[in-house]
C-alpha positions in Angstrom: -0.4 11.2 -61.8 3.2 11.2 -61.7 4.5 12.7 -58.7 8.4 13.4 -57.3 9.6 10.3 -55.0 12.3 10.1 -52.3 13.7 6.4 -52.0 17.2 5.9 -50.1 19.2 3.7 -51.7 18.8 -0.3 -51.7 20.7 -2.9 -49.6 21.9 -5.8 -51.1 21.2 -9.2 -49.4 23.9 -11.8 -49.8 23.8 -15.4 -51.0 21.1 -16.8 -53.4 19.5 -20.4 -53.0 17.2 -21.6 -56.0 13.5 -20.2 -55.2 11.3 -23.2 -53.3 8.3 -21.8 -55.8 6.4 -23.7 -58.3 2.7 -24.4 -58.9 2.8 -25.2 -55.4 4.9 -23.7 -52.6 7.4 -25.7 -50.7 6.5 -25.2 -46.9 10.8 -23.9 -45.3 11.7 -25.4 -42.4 9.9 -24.3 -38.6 10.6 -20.2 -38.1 11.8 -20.0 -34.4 9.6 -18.1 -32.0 9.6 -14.1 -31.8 12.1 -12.3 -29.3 11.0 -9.0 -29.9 13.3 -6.5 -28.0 11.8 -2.9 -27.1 10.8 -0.6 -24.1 8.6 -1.4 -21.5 5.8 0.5 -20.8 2.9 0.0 -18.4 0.1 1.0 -16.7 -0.6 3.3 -13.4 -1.7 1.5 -10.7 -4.6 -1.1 -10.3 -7.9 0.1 -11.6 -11.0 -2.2 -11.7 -11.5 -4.0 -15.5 -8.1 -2.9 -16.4 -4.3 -3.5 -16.2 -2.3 -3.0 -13.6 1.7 -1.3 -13.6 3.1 -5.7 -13.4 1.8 -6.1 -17.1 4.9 -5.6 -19.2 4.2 -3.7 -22.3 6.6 -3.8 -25.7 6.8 -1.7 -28.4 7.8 -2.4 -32.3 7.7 0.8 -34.0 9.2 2.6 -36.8 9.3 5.8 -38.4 7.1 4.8 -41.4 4.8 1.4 -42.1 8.0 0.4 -43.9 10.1 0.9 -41.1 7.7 -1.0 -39.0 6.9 -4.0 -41.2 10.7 -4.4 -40.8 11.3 -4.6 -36.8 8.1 -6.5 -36.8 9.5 -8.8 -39.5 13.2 -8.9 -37.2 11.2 -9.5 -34.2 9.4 -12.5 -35.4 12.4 -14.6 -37.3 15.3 -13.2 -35.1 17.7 -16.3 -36.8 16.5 -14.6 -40.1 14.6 -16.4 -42.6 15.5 -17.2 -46.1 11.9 -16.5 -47.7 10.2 -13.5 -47.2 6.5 -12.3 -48.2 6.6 -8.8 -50.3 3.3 -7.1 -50.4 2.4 -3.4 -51.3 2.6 -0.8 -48.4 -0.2 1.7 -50.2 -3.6 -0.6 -50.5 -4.4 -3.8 -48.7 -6.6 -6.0 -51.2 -3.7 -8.0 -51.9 -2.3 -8.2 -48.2 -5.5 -10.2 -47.2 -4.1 -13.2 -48.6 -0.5 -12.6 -47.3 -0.6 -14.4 -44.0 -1.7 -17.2 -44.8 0.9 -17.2 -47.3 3.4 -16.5 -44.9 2.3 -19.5 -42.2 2.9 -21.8 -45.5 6.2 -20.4 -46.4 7.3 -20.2 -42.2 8.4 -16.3 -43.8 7.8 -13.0 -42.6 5.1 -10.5 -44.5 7.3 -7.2 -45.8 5.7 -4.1 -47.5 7.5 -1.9 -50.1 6.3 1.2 -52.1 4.6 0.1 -55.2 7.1 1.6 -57.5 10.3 1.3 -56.0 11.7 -1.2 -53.2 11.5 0.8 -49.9 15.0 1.5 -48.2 14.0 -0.2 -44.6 12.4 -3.3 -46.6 15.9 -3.5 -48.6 17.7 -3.5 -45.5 15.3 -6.1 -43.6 15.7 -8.7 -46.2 19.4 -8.1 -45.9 19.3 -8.7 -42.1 16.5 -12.0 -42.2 19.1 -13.3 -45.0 16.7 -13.8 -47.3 17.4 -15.5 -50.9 13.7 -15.9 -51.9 11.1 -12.9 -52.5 7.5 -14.0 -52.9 5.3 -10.9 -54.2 1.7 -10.9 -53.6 -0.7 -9.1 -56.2 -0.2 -7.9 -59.6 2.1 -5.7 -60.8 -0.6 -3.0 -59.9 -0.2 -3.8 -56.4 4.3 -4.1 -56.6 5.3 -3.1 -59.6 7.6 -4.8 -61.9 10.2 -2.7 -61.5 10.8 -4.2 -57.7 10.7 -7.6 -59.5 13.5 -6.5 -61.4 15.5 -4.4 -58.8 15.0 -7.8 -56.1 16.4 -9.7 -59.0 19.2 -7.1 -59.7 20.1 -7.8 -56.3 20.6 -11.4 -56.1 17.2 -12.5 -54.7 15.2 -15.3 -56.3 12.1 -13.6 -57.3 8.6 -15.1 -57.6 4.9 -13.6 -57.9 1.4 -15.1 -57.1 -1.1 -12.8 -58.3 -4.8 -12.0 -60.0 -6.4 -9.8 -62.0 -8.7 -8.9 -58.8 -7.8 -9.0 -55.2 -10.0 -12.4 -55.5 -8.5 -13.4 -58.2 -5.3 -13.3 -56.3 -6.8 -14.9 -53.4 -7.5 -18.0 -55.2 -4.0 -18.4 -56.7 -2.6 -17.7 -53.0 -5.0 -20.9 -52.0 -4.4 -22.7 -54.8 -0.2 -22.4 -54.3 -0.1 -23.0 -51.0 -1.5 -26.8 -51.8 -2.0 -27.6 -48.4 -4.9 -29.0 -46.4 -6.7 -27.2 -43.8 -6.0 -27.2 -40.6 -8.3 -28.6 -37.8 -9.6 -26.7 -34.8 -12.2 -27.5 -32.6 -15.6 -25.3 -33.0 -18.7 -26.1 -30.8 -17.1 -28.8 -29.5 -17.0 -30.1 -33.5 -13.4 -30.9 -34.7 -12.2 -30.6 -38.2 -10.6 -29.1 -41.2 -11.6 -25.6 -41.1 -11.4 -22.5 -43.6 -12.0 -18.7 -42.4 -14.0 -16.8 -44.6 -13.6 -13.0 -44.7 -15.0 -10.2 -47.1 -12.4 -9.0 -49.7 -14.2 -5.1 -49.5 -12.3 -4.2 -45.8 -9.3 -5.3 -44.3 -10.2 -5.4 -40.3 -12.0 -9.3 -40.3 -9.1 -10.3 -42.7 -6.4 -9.3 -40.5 -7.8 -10.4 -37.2 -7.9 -14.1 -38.6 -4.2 -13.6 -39.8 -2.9 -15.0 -36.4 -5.1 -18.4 -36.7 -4.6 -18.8 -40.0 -0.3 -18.1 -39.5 -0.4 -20.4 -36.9 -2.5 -23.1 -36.9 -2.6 -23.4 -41.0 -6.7 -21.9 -41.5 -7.0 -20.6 -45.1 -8.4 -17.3 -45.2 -10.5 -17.4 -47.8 -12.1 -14.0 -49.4 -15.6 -13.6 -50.5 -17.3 -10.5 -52.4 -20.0 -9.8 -50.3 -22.0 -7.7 -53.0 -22.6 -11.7 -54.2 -25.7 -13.0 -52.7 -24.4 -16.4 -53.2 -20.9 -17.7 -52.3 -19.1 -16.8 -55.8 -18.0 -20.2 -57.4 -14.4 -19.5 -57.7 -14.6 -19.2 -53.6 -16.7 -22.5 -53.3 -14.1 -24.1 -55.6 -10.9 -22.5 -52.8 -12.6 -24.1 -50.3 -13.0 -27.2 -51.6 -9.5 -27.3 -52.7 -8.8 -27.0 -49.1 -10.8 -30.4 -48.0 -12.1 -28.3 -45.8 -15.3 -29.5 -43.6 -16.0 -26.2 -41.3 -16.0 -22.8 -42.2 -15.7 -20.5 -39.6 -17.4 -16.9 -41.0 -15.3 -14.0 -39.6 -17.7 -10.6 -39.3 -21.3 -9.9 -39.3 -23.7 -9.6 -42.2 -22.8 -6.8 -43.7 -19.3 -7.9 -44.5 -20.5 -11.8 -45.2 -24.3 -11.9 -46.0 -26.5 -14.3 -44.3 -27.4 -15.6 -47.9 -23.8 -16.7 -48.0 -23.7 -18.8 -45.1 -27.2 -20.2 -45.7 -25.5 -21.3 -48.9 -22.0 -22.9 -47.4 -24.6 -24.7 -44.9 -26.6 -26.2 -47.9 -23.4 -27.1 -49.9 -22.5 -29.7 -46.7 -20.7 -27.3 -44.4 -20.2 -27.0 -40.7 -20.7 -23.2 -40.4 -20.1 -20.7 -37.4 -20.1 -16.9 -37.5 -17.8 -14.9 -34.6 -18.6 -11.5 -35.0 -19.2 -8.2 -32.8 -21.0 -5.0 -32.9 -17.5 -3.3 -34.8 -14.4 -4.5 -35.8 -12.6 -4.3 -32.3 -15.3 -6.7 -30.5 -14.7 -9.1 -33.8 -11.6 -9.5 -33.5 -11.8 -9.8 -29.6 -14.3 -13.0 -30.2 -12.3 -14.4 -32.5 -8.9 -14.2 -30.1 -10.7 -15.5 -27.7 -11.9 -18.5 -29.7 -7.9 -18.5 -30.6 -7.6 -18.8 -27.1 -9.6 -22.1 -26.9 -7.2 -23.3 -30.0 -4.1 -22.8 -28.0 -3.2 -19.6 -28.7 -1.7 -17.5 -25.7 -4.3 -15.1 -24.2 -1.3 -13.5 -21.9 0.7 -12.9 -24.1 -1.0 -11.0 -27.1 -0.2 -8.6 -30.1 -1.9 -5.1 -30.1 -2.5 -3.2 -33.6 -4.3 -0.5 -35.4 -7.8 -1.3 -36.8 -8.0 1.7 -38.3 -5.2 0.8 -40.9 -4.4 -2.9 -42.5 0.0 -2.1 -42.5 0.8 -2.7 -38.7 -1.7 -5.1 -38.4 -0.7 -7.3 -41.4 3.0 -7.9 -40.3 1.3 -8.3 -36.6 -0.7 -11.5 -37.7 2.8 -13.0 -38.5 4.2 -12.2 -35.1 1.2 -13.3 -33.2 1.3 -16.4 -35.3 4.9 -17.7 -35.2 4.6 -16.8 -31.3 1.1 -18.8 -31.0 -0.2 -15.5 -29.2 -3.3 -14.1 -30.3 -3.8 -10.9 -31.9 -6.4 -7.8 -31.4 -6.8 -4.8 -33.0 -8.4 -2.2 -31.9 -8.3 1.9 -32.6 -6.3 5.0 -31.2 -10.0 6.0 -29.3 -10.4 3.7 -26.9 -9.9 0.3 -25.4 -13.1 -1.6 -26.7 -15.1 -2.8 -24.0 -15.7 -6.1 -25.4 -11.7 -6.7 -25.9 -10.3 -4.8 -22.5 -10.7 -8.5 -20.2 -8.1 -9.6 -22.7 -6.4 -6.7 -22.7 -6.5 -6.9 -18.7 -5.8 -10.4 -18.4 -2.5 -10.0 -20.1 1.1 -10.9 -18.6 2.5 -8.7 -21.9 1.2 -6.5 -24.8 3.1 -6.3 -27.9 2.1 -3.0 -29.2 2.7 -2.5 -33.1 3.6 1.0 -34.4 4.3 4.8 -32.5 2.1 5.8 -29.5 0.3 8.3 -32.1 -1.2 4.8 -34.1 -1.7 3.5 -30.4 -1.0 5.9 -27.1 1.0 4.2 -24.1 -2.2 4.4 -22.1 -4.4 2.4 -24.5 -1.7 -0.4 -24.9 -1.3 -0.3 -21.1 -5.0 -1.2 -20.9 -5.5 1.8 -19.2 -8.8 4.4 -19.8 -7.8 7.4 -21.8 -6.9 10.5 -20.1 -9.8 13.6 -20.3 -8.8 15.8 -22.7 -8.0 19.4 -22.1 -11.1 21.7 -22.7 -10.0 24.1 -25.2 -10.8 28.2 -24.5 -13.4 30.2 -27.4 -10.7 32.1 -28.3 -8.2 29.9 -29.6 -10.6 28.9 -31.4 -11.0 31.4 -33.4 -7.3 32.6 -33.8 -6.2 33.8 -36.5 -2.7 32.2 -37.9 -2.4 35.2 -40.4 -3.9 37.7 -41.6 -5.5 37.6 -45.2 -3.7 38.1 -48.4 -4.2 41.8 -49.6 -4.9 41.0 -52.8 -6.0 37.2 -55.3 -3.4 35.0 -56.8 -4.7 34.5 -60.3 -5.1 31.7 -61.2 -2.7 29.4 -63.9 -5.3 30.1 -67.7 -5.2 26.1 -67.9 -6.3 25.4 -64.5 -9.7 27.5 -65.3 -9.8 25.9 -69.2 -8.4 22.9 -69.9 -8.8 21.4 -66.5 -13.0 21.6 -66.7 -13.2 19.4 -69.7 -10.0 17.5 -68.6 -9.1 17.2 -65.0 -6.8 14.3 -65.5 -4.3 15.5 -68.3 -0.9 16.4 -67.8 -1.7 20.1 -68.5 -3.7 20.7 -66.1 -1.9 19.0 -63.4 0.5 20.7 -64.0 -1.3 23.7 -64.2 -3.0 22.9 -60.8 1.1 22.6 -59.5 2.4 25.9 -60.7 -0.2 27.8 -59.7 -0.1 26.3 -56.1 3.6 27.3 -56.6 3.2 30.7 -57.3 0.8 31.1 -54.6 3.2 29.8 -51.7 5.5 32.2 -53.0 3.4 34.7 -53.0 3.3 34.4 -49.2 7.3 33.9 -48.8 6.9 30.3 -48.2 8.4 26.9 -50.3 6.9 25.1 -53.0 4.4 22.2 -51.7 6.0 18.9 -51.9 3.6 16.6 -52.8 3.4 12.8 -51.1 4.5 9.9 -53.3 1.5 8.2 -52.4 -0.7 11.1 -53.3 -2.2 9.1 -56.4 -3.5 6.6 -54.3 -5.5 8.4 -51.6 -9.1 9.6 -51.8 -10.0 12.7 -52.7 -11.1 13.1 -49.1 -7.3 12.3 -47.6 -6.6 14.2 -50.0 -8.2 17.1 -48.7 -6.7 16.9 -45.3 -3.4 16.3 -46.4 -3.1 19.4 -48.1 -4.9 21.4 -45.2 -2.5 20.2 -43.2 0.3 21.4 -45.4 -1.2 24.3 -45.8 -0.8 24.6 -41.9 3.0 22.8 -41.3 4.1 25.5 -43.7 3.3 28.6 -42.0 4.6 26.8 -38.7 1.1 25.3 -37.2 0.9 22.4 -35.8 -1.1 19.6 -37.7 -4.6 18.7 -37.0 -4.8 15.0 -35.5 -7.3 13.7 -38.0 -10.2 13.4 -39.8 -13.8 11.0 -39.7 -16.4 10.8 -41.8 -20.0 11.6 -40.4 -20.9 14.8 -42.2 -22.8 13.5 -45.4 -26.1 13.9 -44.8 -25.4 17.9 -44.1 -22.9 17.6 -47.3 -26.0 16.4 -49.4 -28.4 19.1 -47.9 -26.0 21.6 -49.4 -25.2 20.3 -52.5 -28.9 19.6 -53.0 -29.7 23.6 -52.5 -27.1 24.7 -54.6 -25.5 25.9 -51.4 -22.7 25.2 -49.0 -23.4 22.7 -46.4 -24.5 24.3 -43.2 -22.5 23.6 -40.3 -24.2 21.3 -37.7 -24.3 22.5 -34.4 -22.5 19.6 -32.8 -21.1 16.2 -33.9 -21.2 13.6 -31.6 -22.1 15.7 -28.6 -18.8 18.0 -29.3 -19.6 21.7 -30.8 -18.5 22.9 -34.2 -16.6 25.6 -34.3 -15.6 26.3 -37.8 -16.2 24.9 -41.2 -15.4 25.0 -45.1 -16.3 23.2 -48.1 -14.7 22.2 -51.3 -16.3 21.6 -54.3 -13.7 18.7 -55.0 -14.0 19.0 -58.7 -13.7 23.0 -59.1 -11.7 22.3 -61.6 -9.1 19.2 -61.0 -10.1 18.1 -58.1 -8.6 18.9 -54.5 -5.4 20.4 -55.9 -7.3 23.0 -57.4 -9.8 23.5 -54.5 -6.7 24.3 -52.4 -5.3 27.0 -54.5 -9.0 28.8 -54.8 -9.8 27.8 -50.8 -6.4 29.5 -50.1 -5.3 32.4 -52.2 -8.4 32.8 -54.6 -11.2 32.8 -51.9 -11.5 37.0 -51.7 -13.2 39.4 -54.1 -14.1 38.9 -56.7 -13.5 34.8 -56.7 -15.5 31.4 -56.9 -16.2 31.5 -53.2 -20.4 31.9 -53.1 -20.4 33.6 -49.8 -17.8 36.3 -51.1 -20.2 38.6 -52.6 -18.6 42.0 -52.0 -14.8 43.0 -51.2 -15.6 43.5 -47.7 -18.1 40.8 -47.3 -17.3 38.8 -44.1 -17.6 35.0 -46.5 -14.5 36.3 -48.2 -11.7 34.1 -47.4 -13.8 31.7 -45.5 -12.2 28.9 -46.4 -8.9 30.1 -45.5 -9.9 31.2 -42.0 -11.4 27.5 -41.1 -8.0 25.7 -42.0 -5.7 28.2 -40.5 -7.9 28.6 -37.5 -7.7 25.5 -36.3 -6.4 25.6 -32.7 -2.8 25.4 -31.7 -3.7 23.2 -28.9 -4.0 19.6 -29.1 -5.3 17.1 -28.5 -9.5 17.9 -29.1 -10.0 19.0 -32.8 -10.3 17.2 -35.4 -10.8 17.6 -39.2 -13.9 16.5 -40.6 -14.9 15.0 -43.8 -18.0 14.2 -45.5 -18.9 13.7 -49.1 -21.7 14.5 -51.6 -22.8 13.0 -54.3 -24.4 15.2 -57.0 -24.8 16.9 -60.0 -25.1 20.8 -60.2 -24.4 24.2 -61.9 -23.8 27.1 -59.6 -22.4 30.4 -60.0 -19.7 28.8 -62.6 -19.8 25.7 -61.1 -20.5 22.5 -63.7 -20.8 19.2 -63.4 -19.8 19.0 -59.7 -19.9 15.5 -58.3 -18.1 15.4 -54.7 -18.1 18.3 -52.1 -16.2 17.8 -49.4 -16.3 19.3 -46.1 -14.2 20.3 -43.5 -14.2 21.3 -39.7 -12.8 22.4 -36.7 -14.4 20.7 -33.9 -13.8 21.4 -30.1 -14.3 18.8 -27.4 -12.5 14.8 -27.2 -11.1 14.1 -30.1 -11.1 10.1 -28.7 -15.2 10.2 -29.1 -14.7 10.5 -33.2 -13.9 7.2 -35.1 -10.8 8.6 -37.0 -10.5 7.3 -40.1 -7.4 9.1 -40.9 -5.0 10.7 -38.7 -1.9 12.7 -39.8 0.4 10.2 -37.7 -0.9 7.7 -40.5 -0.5 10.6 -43.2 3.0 10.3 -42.5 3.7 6.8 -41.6 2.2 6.2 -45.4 4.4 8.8 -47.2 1.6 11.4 -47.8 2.9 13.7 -45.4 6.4 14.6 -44.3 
């Protein structure tokens, strides 16, 4: 869907060299080492199995992933560098390939908005001096129109790309033209490829370092294949590759796989761990053994591929290894390295990753919230409905996706803010490319920043199984009593398809939830269900950190009280208790480092 977009203005980089692209790519001359400059930070005094106040720790942040990519970018090629690697900011099939990419080209990995060239990527590839713009991915991924803009601006302007992110991997391989590295594994010496799943980022990402600094293909695989698919075989072999070194466990590369790399005449090791923390702590300790520094190293989010994905680059060109890890918790399995090291370079704000966690420190206890504030009451309910837009209740059941009834879905949400003496909703440029469940929090969270309320720290998933139960019984999901040990203390659904999707499950949660309205628990005007909805997103506490918003998802097929062809339900919560026990995977701090939130 087309949505309103904020973009600054461009800078324009100077001076133009012919582009060193082809059918092959011409390797630039040796990018100097990183001198990243930011704040110290540091620990708080020795503590058994974990950094003490002497470890130095440095800081690249910005105030978007954009932003970031950029002073990561700086930090790593501080003379500048006349090539630069231009991937999308919004989805990371494409990125997988980028690092290697960029340890060919000696160039720093960028990210831009698909549609239009981000302000702080414009003004990085001013700074690095850069002449030559290699994009990564289709015109899906960055869309013609930066093509054209880059070129507009002087920039020589080339793209390697596929019609699938593997497709794309294969012409990334196949462009490079260069042979394997070697590294020693099991004492076993030779020209080695990494192999990674193309369905997640996390196993990609950690090999980025490696495979910018020591010149190991990363080589995606589709792990849905039970054998290797033959367009992989053929990458690997265009390699002259002798070892491949499987990055993950079985369920991101299947056993069948290696068996069948082993039976084709290659030397194959698996490092993996129990999640994708402890991976990627094997495999930088394995870098370790390949001459990578272990005291100095490069922290990122593993809950998110953008930080990490400019990180590789920096942890390559430095030789330093890289780990990522989540805003939780210092995993067990990666907190010796963590420990051990002289200086952390952590990547992103302390809301991706707190001081304490890149200080190697253990997280502080979280405060223990009172009943009441749970249940407080931001406002009180609306006296009366807000009818609803006559297309969002008839075109938009037989045709969610049409221009009518999104815009429908936006002038009734309009009307209803109003109603309440508040400003229109702004929706995110990058709303098109979330999930319905992102989606979902986003817009409760707007729904809270606009009457003044702070915004819940983020969402995990966890709650299908109750989501199912409901859906199942024709009946909203009841509420479990705790989630990982912490109590529940409020909860919603939404039908994500009642009609349009999330949009229109906002308006109806919101300002159509009383008597008489498509809410199943509103069954009279005084019934307490009316307005349920509402009260669990503005109820939230006021009082962070310990809540989190909760989202699971349904699958299903139903007709209930008006309700047709349903096929997602989506729940929300308000949960009291450590928020650093849930495995986010999506926090508002990302919300708005992506553009979704403001």
């Amino acid at each position: 869907m087309d949505v309103p977009r904020r973009h600054p203005r461009r800078s324009r980089a100077k001076g133009v060299l012919p582009l060193l692209v082809a059918a092959g790519l011409l390797a630039l001359g040796a990018a100097p080492a990183a001198q990243a400059s930011a704040t110290p930070g540091g620990g708080a005094g020795p503590v058994p199995g974990v950094r003490t106040a002497a470890a130095t720790t440095l800081r690249l942040a910005g105030a978007d992933r954009y932003a970031t990519s950029a002073a990561i970018a700086t930090a790593a090629f501080p003379s500048g560098s006349s090539t630069a690697v231009l991937a999308t900011g919004t989805a990371f099939p494409d990125a997988l390939s980028a690092t290697y990419l960029a340890g060919v080209l000696h160039a720093p990995v960028l990210l831009t908005d698909p549609g239009q060239l981000s302000s702080s990527t414009a003004g990085a590839l001013a700074r690095l001096g850069v002449h030559q713009v290699v994009i990564v991915g289709g015109t899906g991924a960055v869309s013609a129109a930066v093509a054209s803009a880059l070129s507009s601006d002087g920039y020589s302007v080339s793209r390697i790309g596929g019609a699938t992110r593997y497709a794309t991997n294969v012409a990334v391989i196949a462009a490079g033209a260069t042979t394997a590295g070697s590294v020693s594994i099991g004492g076993s010496s030779a020209p080695t490829v990494l192999l990674a799943t193309g369905n997640d980022f996390p196993d990609a990402l950690s090999a980025g370092a490696a495979a910018d600094a020591l010149g190991l293909p990363i080589v995606l695989t589709n792990p849905s294949s039970p054998a290797v698919p033959a367009s992989t075989l053929a990458s690997i072999a265009a390699t002259g590759a002798r070892q491949v070194l499987i990055v993950g466990g079985t369920a991101a590369v299947p056993a069948s796989q290696q068996a069948g790399l082993a039976a084709s005449g290659y030397a194959v090791t698996r490092v993996a761990g129990a999640d994708r923390s402890a991976t990627s702590a094997a495999l930088a300790a394995l870098a370790g053994q390949w001459g990578l520094s272990t005291t100095n190293v490069v922290l990122a989010s593993g809950t998110d591929y953008p930080d990490a994905l400019g990180g590789a680059v920096l942890a390559g060109v430095s030789r330093q290894v890289l780990i990522i890890t989540d805003s939780s918790s210092v995993p067990g399995s990666a907190t010796p390295l963590i420990a051990n090291a002289t200086q952390v370079t952590a990547l992103g704000g302390t809301t991706v990753l707190p001081a304490w966690l890149a200080a190697g420190q253990p997280a502080p206890p979280a405060p223990s919230p009172s009943a009441t504030s749970v249940r407080q009451r931001a406002l009180a309910d609306p006296v009366t409905n807000v009818a609803p837009d006559s297309a969002l209740t008839g075109l938009c059941w037989s045709q969610p996706a049409s221009s009518t009834c999104i815009q429908a879905q936006l002038s009734t949400l309009d009307r209803a803010f109003a109603s309440e003496g508040l400003n229109p909703p702004t929706l995110p440029s990058t709303w098109s490319s979330l999930t319905r469940p992102q989606q979902v929090f986003v817009l409760a969270n707007l729904e809270r920043v606009a009457r003044g309320l702070p915004p819940v720290v983020g969402m995990v998933s966890g709650l299908n199984s109750a989501a199912q139960v409901g859906a199942n019984n024709s009946t909203d999901p009841v509420a479990p009593a705790t989630v990982s040990g912490q109590p529940v203390n409020g909860w919603g659904s939404d039908w994500a398809l009642t009609p349009g999707g999330p949009l229109s499950a906002d308006f109806f949660w919101m300002y159509d939830d009383g008597w008489p309205s498509p809410n199943i628990d509103c069954t009279s005007a005084t019934s307490a269900g009316c307005w349920g909805h509402r009260h669990v997103i503005l109820s939230f506490p006021t009082v962070p950190p310990g809540y989190v918003l909760l989202a699971g998802a349904a699958e299903t097929r139903l007709t209930y009280q008006g309700y047709q062809a349903l096929s997602d339900t989506f729940t929300v919560a308000a949960v009291a208790g450590n928020a650093s026990q849930f495995a986010y995977t999506y926090t508002w701090a990302q919300a708005v480092a992506s553009g979704a939130a403001g």
